[in-house]
C-alpha atoms as an extended CHARMM CRD file, in Angstrom:
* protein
*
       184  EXT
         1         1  UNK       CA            256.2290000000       41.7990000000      168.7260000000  PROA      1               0.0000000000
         2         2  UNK       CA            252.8490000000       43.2810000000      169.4760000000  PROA      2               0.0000000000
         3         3  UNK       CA            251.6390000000       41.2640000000      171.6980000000  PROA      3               0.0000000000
         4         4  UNK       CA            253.9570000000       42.0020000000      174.0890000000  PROA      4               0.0000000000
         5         5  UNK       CA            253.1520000000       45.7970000000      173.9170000000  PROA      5               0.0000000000
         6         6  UNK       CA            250.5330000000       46.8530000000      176.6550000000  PROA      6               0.0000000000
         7         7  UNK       CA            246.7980000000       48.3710000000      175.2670000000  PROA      7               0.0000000000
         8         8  UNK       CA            247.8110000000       51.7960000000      175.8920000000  PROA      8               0.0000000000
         9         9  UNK       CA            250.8240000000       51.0280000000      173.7740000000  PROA      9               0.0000000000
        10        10  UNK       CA            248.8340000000       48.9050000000      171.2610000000  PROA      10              0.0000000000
        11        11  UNK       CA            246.7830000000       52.2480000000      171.0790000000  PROA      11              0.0000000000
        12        12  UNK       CA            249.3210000000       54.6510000000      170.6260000000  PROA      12              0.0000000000
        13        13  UNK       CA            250.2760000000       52.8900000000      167.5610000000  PROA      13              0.0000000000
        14        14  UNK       CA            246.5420000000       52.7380000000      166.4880000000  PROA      14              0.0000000000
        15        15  UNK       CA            246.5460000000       56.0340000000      167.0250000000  PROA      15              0.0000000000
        16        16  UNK       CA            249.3070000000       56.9740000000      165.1480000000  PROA      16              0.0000000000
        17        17  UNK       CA            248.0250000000       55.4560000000      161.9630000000  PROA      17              0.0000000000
        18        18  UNK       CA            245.1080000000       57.3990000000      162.5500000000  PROA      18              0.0000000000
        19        19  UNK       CA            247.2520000000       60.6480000000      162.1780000000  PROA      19              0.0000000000
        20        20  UNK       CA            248.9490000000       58.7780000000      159.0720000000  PROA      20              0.0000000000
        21        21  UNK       CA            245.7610000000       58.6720000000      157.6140000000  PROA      21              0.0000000000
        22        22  UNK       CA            244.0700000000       61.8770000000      158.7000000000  PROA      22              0.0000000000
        23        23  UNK       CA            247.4090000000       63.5340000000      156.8910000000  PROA      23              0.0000000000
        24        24  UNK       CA            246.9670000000       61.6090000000      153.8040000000  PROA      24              0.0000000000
        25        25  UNK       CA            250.6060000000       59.9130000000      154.3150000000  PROA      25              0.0000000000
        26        26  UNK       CA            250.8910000000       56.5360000000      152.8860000000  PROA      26              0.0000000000
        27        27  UNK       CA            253.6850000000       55.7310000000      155.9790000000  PROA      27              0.0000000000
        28        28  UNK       CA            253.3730000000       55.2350000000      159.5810000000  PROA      28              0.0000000000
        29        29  UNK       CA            256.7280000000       57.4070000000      160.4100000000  PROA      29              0.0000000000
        30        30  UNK       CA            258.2440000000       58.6250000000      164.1380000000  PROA      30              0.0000000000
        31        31  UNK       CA            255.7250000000       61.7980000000      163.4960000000  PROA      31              0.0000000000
        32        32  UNK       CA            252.9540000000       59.7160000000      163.6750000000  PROA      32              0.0000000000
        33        33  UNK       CA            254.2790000000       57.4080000000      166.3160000000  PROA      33              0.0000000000
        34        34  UNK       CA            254.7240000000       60.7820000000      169.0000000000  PROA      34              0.0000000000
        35        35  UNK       CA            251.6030000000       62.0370000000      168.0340000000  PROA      35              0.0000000000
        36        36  UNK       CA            249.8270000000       58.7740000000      168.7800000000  PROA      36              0.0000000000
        37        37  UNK       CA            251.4780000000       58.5640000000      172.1550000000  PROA      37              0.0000000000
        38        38  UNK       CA            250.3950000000       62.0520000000      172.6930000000  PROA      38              0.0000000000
        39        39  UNK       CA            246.9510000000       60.8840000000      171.8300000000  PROA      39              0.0000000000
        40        40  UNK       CA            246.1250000000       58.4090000000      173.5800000000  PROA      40              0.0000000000
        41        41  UNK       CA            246.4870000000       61.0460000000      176.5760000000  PROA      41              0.0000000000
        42        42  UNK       CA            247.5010000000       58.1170000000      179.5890000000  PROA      42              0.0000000000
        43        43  UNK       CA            250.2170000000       56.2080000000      180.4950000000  PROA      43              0.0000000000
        44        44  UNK       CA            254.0470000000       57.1400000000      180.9670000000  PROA      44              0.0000000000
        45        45  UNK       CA            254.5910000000       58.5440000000      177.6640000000  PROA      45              0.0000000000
        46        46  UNK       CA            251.5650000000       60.7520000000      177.6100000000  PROA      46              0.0000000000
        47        47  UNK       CA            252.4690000000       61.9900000000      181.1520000000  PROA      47              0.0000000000
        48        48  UNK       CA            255.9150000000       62.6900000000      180.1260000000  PROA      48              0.0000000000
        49        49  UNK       CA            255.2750000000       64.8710000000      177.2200000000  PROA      49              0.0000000000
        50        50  UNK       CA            252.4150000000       66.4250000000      179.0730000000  PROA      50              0.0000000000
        51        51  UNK       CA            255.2050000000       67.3210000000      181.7830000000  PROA      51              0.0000000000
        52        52  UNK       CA            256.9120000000       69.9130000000      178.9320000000  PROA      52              0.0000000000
        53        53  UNK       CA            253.4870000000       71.1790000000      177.9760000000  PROA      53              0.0000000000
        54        54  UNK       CA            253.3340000000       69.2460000000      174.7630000000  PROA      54              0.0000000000
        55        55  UNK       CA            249.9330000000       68.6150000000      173.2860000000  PROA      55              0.0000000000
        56        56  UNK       CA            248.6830000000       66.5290000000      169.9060000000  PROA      56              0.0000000000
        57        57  UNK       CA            247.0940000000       69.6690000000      168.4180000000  PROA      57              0.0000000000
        58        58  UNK       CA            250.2380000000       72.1970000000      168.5530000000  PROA      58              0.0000000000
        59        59  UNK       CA            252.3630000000       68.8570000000      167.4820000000  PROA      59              0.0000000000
        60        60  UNK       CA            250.1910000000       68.0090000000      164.6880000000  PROA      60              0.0000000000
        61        61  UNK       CA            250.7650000000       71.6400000000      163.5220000000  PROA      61              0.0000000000
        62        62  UNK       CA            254.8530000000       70.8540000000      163.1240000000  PROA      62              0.0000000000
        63        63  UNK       CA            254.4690000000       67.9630000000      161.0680000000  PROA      63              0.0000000000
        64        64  UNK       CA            254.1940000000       69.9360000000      157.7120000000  PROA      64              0.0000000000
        65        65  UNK       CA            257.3250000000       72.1440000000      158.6800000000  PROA      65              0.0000000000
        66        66  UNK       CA            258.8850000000       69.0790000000      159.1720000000  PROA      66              0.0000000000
        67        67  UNK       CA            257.7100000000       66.7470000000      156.3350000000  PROA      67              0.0000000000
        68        68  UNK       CA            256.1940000000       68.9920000000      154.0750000000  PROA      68              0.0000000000
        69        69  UNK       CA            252.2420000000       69.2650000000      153.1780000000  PROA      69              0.0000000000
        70        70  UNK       CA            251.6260000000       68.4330000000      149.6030000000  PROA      70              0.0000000000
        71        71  UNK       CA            252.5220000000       64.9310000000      148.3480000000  PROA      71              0.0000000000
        72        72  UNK       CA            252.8510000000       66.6210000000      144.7200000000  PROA      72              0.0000000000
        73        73  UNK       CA            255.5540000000       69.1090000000      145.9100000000  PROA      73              0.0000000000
        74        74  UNK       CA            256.6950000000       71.8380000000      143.4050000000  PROA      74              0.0000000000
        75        75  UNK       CA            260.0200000000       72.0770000000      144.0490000000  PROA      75              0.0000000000
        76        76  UNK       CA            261.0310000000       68.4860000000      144.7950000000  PROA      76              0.0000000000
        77        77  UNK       CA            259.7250000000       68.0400000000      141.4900000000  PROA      77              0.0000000000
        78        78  UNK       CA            261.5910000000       71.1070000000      139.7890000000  PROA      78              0.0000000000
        79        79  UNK       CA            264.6570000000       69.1390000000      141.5210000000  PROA      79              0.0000000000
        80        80  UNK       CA            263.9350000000       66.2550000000      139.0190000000  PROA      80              0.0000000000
        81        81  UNK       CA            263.0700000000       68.3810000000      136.2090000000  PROA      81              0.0000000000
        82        82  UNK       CA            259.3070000000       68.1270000000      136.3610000000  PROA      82              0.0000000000
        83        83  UNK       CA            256.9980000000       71.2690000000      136.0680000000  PROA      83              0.0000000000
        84        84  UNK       CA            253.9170000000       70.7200000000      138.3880000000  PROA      84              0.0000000000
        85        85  UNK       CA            252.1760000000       73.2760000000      136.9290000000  PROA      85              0.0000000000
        86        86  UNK       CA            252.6930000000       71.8890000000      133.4550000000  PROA      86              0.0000000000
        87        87  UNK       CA            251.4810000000       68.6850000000      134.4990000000  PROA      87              0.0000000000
        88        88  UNK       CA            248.3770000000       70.1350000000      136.4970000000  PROA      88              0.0000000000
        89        89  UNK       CA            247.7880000000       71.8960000000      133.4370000000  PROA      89              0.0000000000
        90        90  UNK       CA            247.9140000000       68.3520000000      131.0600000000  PROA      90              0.0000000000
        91        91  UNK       CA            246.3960000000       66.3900000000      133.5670000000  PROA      91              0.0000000000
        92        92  UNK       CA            243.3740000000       68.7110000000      133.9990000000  PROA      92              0.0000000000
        93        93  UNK       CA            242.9890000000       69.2210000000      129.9580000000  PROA      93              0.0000000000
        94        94  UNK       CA            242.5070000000       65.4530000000      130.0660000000  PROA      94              0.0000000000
        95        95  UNK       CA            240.7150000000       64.4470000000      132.9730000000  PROA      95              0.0000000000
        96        96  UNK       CA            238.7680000000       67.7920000000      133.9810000000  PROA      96              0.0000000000
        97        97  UNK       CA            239.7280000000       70.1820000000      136.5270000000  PROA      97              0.0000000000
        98        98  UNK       CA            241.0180000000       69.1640000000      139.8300000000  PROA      98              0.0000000000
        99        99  UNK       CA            242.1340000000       65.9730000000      138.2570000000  PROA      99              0.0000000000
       100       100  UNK       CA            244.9410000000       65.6240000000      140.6830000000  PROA      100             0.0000000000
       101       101  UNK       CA            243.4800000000       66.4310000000      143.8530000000  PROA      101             0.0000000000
       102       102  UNK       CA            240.4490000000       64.2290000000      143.4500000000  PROA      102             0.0000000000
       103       103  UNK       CA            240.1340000000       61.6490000000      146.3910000000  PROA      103             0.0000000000
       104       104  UNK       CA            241.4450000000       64.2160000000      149.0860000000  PROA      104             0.0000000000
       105       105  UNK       CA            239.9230000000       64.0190000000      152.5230000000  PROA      105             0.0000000000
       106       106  UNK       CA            238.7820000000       67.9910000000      153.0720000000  PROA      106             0.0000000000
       107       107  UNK       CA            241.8030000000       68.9670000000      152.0340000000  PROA      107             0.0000000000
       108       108  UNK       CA            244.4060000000       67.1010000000      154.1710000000  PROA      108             0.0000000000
       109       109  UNK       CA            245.9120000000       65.1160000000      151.3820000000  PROA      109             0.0000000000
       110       110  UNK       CA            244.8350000000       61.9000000000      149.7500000000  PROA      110             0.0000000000
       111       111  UNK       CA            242.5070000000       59.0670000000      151.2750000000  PROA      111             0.0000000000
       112       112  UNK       CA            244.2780000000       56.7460000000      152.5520000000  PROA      112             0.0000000000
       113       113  UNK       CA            243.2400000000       53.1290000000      152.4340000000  PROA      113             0.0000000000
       114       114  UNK       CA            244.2360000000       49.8330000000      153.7370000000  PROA      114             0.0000000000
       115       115  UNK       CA            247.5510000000       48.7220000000      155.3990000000  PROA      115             0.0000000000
       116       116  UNK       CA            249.6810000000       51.2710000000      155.9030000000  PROA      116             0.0000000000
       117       117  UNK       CA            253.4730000000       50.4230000000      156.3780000000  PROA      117             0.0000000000
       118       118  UNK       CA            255.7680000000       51.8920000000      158.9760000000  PROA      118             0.0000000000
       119       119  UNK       CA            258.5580000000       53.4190000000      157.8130000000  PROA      119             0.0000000000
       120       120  UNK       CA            262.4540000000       51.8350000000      158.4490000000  PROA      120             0.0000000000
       121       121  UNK       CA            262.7530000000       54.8700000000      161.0360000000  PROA      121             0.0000000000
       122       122  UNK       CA            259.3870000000       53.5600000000      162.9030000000  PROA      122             0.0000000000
       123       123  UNK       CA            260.0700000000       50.5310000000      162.8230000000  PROA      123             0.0000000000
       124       124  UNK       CA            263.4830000000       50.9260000000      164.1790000000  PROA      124             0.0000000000
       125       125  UNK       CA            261.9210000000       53.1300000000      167.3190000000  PROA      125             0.0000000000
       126       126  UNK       CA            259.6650000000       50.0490000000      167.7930000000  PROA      126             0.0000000000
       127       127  UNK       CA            262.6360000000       47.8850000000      167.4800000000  PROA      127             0.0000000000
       128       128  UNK       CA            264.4310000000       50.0530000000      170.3650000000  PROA      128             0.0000000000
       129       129  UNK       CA            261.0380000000       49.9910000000      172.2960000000  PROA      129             0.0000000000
       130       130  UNK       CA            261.5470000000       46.0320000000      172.9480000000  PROA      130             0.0000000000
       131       131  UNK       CA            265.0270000000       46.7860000000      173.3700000000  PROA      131             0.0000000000
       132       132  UNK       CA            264.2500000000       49.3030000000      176.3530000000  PROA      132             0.0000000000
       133       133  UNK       CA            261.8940000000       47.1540000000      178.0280000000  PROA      133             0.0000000000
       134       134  UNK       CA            264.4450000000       44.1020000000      177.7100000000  PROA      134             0.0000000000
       135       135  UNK       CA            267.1070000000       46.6960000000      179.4750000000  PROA      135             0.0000000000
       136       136  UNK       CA            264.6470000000       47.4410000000      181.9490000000  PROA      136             0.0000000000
       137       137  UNK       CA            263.3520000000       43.8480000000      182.7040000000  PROA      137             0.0000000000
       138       138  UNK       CA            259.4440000000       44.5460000000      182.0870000000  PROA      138             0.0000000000
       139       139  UNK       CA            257.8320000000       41.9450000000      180.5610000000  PROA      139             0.0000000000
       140       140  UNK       CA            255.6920000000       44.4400000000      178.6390000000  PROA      140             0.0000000000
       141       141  UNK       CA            256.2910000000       47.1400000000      176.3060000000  PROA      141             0.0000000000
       142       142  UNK       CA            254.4900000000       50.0460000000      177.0970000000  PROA      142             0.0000000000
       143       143  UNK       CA            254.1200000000       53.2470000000      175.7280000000  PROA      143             0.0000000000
       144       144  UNK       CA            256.9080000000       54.7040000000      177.5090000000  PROA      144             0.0000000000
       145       145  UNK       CA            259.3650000000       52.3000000000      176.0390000000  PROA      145             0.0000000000
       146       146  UNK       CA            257.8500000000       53.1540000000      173.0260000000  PROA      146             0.0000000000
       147       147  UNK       CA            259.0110000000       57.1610000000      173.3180000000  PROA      147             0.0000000000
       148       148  UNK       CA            262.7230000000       55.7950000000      174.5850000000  PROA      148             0.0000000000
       149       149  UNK       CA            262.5310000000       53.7690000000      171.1040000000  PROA      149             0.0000000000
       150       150  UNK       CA            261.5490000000       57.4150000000      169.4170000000  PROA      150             0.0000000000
       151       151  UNK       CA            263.9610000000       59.1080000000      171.6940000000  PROA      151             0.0000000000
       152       152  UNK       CA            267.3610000000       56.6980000000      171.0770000000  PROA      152             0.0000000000
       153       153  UNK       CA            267.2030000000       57.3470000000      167.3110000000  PROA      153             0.0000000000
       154       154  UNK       CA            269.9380000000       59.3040000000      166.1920000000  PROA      154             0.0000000000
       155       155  UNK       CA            267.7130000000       61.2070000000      163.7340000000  PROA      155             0.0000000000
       156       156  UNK       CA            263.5000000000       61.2030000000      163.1900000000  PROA      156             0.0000000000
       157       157  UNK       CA            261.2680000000       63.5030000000      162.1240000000  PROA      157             0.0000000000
       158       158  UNK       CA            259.6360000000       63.0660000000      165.5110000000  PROA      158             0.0000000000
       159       159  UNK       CA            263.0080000000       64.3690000000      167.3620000000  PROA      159             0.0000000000
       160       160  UNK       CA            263.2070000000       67.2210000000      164.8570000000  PROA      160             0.0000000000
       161       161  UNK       CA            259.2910000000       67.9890000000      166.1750000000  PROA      161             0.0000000000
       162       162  UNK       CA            260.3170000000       67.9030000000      169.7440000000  PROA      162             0.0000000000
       163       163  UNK       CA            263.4760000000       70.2580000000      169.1420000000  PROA      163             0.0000000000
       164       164  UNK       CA            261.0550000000       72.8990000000      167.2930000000  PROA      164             0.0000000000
       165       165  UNK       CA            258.8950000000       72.6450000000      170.5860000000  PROA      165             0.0000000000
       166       166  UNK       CA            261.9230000000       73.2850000000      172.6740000000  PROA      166             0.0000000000
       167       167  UNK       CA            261.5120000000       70.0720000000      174.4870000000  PROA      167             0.0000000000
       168       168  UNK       CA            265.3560000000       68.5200000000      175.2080000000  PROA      168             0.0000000000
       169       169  UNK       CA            265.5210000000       65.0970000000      173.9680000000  PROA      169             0.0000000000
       170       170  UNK       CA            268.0780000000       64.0360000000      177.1430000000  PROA      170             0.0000000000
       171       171  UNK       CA            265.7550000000       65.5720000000      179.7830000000  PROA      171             0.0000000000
       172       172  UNK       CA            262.2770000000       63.8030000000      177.5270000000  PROA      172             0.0000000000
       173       173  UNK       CA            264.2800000000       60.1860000000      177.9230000000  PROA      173             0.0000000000
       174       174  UNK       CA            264.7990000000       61.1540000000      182.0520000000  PROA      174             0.0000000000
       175       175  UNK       CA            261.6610000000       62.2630000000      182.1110000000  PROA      175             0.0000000000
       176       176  UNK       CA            260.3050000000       59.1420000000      181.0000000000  PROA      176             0.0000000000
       177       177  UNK       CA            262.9280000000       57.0690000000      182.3930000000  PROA      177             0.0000000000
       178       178  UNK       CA            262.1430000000       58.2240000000      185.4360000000  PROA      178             0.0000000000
       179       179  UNK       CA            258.2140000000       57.7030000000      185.6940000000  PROA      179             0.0000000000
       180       180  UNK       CA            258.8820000000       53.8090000000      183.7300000000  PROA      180             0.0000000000
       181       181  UNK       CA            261.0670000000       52.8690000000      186.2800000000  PROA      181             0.0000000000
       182       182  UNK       CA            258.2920000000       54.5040000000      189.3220000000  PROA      182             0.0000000000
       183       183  UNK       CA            255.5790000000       52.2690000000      187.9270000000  PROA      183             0.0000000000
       184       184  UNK       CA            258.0090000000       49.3070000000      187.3620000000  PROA      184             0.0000000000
């Protein structure tokens, strides 16, 4: 399917595993997806978001509300009947201290190597991307077909980041409906 998407779109997606990686996240989800598209700073998806004053560094900022920060969280742990601190504590009286964050990139979560998969969620907005440019009758996906694919989800941590900015998913898909079918 990718080589029907354009190089801005090809670039978004670049882009967002990039912020996958940057994040330590082993997954290429919707997150990563809008904050590659606002990345890559051209083309109909960039100028849409840009058009509700969206930008990647005060998006980047809602990802840990959204999906949490630590990959060893505390309480979804406790929910399973594991005590992080107790296994900090063994972990670290075996291997030395900091055992468990070793590998971390400054902080931002674990390093991140090699292929990293999209999630179903991703791949389903990528899936709805070639769907939207099908509807549309452009030959090539770009990365405004790639927000509708985002957009027509019924649930994403990407749509959850857009409602904490205050940004309207409806008026988002006009928005970008709207400059798509300008350039068509």
């Amino acid at each position: 399917m990718f080589e029907r998407f354009s190089a801005g779109a090809r670039q978004a997606v670049v882009d967002a595993q990039e912020e996958a990686r940057r994040m330590g996240h082993g997954y290429i989800g919707c997150e990563h997806l809008l904050l590659g598209l606002l990345d890559s700073g051209t083309g109909p998806a960039a100028d849409a978001l840009a058009a509700f004053g969206l930008r990647a560094d005060r998006m980047r900022g809602l990802v840990p509300e959204i999906v949490g920060s630590d990959p060893l969280d505390a309480d979804a742990l406790a929910s399973l009947g594991i005590d992080l601190d107790a296994v900090r504590r063994a972990t670290e009286a075996s291997f030395g201290p900091g055992a468990l964050d070793r590998g971390r990139c400054a902080g931002r979560g674990p390093r991140v190597r090699g292929h990293i998969p999209f999630t179903p969620r991703a791949k389903k907005s990528l899936e709805l991307a070639l769907r939207a440019a099908v509807k549309m009758r452009h030959d090539t996906i770009t990365s405004g077909h790639v927000l509708l694919g985002i957009i027509d989800q019924r649930s994403n941590a990407a749509l959850l980041m857009l409602r904490r900015a205050g940004v309207p998913a409806g008026a988002l898909r006009q928005e970008v409906t709207e400059r798509l079918t300008a350039a068509a």
